[in-house]
C-alpha positions in Angstrom: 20.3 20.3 14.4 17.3 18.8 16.7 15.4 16.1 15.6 12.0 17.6 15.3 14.0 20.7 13.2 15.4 18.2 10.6 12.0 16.0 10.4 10.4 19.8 9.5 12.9 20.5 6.9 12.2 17.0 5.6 8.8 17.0 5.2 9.3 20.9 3.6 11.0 19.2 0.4 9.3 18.5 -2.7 9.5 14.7 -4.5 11.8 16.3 -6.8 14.5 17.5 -4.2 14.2 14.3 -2.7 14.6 12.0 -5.3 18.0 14.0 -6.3 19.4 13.6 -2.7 18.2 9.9 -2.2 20.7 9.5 -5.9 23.2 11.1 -4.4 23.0 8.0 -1.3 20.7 10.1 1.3 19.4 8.1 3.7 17.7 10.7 5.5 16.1 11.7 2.3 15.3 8.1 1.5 13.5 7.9 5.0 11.3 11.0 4.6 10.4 9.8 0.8 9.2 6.4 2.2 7.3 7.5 5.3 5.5 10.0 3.3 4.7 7.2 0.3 4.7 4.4 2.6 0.7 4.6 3.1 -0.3 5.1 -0.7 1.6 2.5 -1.8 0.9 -0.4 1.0 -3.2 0.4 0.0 -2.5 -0.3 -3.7 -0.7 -3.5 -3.0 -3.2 -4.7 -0.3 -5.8 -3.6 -2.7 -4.0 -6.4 -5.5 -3.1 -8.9 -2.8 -5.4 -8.5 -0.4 -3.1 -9.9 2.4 -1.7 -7.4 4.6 2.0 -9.8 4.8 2.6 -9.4 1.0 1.6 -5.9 0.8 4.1 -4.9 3.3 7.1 -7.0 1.5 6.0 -5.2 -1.9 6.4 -1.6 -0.3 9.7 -3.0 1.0 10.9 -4.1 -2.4 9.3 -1.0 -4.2 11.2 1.5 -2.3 14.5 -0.8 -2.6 14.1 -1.0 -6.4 13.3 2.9 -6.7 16.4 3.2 -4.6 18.9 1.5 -6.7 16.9 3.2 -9.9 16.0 6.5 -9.2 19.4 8.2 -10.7 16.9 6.6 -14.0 14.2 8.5 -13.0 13.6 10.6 -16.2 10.5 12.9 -14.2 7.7 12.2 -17.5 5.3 11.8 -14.4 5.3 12.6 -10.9 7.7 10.8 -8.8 4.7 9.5 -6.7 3.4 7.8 -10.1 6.8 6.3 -10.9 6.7 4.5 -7.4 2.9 3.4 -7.8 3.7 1.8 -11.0 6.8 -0.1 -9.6 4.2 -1.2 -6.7 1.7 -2.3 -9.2 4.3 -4.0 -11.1 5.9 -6.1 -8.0 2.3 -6.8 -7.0 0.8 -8.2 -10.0 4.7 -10.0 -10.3 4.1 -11.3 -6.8 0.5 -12.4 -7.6 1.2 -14.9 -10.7 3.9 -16.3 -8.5 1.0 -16.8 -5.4 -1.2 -18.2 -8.5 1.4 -20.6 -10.1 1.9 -22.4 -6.7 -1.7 -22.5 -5.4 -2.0 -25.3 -8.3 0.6 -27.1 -6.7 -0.4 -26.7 -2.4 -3.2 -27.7 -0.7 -4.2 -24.8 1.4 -7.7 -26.3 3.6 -5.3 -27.1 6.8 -3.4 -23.8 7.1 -6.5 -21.7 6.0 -7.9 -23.5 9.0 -5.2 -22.3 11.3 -5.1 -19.1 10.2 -9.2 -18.5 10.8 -8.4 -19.6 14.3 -5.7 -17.3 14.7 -7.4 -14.3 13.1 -10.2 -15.0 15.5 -8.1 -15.2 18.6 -6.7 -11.4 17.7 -9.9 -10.2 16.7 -11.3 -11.3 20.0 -7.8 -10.5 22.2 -8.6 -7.0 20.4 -12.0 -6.2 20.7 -11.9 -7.2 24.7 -9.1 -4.4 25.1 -10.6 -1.6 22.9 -13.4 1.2 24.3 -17.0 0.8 23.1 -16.5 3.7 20.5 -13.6 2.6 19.4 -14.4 -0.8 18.6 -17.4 0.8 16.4 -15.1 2.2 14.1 -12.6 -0.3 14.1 -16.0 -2.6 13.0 -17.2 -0.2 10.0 -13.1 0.1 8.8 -12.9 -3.6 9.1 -16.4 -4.0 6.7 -15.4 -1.7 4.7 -12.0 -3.5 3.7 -13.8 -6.9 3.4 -16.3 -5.5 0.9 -13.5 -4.0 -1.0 -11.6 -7.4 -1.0 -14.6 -9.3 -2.4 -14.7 -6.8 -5.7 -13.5 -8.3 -8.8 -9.7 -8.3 -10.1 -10.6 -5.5 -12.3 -12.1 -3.2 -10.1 -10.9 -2.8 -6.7 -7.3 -1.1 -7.4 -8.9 1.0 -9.6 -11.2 1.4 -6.5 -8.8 2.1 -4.6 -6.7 4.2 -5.7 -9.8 6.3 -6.9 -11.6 7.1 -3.7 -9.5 5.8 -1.1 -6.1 7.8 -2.0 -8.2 10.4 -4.2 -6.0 9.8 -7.6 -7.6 11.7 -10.2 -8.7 9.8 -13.4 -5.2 10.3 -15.2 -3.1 9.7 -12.2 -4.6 6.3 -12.0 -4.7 5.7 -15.9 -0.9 6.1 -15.5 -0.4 4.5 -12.7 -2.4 1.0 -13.7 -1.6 1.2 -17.3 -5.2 1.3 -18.6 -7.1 3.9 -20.3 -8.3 7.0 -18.9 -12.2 5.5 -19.9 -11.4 1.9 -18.3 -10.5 3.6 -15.2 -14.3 5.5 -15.1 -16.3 2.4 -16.0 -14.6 -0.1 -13.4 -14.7 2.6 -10.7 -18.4 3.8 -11.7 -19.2 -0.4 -11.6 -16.9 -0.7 -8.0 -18.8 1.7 -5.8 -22.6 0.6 -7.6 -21.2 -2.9 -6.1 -20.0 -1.8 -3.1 -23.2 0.0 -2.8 -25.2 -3.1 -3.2 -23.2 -5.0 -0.9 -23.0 -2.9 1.8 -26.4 -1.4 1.9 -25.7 1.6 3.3 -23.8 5.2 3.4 -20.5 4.8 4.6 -19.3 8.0 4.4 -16.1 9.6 5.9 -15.2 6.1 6.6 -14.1 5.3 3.7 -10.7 7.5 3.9 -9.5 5.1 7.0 -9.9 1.9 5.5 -6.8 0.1 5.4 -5.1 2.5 8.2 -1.8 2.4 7.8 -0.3 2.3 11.5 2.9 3.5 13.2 4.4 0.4 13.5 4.2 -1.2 10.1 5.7 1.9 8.0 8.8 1.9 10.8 8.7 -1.4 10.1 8.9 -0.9 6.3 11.2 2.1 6.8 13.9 -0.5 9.0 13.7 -3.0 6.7 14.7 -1.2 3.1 17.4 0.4 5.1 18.8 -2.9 6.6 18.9 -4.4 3.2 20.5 -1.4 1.7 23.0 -1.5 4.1 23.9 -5.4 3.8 24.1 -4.5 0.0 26.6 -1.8 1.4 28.4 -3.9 3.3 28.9 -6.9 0.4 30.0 -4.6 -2.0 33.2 -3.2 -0.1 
């Protein structure tokens, strides 16, 4: 069957019939699962983490840990929920670990390489990018600092809220809080981001952190390396 033919009968299948093939050792099925979950779940990381590095290993180790545990999957909530919740868990796993060490290393030196380099891409970028372009790229990028700066406790609600349009519920589940706590941090998010930013941002907000081509192949290749290493060992 052609490529293009098989990609549309992918993307044609619910979670559900997915998630029963990707137990039964699909990789094809795995594939399609991750590119189409890939984005949600790299903005609720980033959104925890707020490093673009350690968001893209917690996808990775979401999607291998749903792999090896979906035959579990018992389908109480949506299978998109289930895989948010193991992302939130690996984040917030990942973020004591990045707290418990910061008390040990000193971080001035390296924080002052990595300002040069982000400088250096930000300016190798912006030389090689059209005027409109550019313009966008500089409201998505003010956008996602202004969401960084919000507190612990508001910007994955944030987030998940009115960047990836989770209703209430879905993100009560998803983040473990109640349905209440979830309206009064995103009701106090957006009155800060409002303050902070000063303006209307508008459609703008559905772009920040773009997930690009690159980086879900990227994901994609890696969860299915490991898997097959794992493979490989256990013959």
């Amino acid at each position: 069957m052609p490529l293009a033919l098989v990609k549309n009968a992918e993307e044609k299948c619910t979670d559900a019939q997915l998630a029963l093939r990707v137990a039964n050792d699909d990789r094809t099925a795995l594939q399609a699962l991750m590119r189409r979950h890939n984005q949600r779940l790299y903005r609720v990381a980033r959104s925890i983490l707020r490093n673009d590095a350690d968001a893209e290993e917690v996808v990775q180790e979401t999607f291998y840990k749903a792999y090896r545990a979906i035959s579990r999957f018992r389908g109480d909530s949506a299978l998109s929920t289930w895989l948010v919740r193991i992302a939130v868990n690996e984040s917030n796993r990942r973020l004591r670990k990045i707290n418990r060490l910061s008390t040990w290393l000193e971080f001035s030196n390296e924080a002052g390489r990595d300002d040069a380099a982000i400088n250096m891409i930000t300016d190798e970028f912006s030389s090689s990018q059209p005027e409109p372009a550019l313009s966008q790229v500089q409201i998505r990028n003010l956008l996602e600092t202004r969401i960084d700066r919000l507190p612990d406790l508001f910007r994955a609600v944030f987030v998940l809220r009115a960047v990836e349009e989770l209703s209430v519920e879905e993100t009560s589940v998803c983040l473990g809080i109640p349905p209440a706590t979830v309206r009064s941090r995103y009701f106090r998010a957006r009155k800060l981001l409002r303050e902070s930013l000063q303006s209307e941002v508008g459609a703008s907000i559905d772009t920040a952190f773009a997930f690009a081509g690159d980086r879900c192949d990227r994901i994609v290749a890696a969860v299915l390396a490991r898997l097959e290493k794992t493979t490989i060992h256990r013959k």
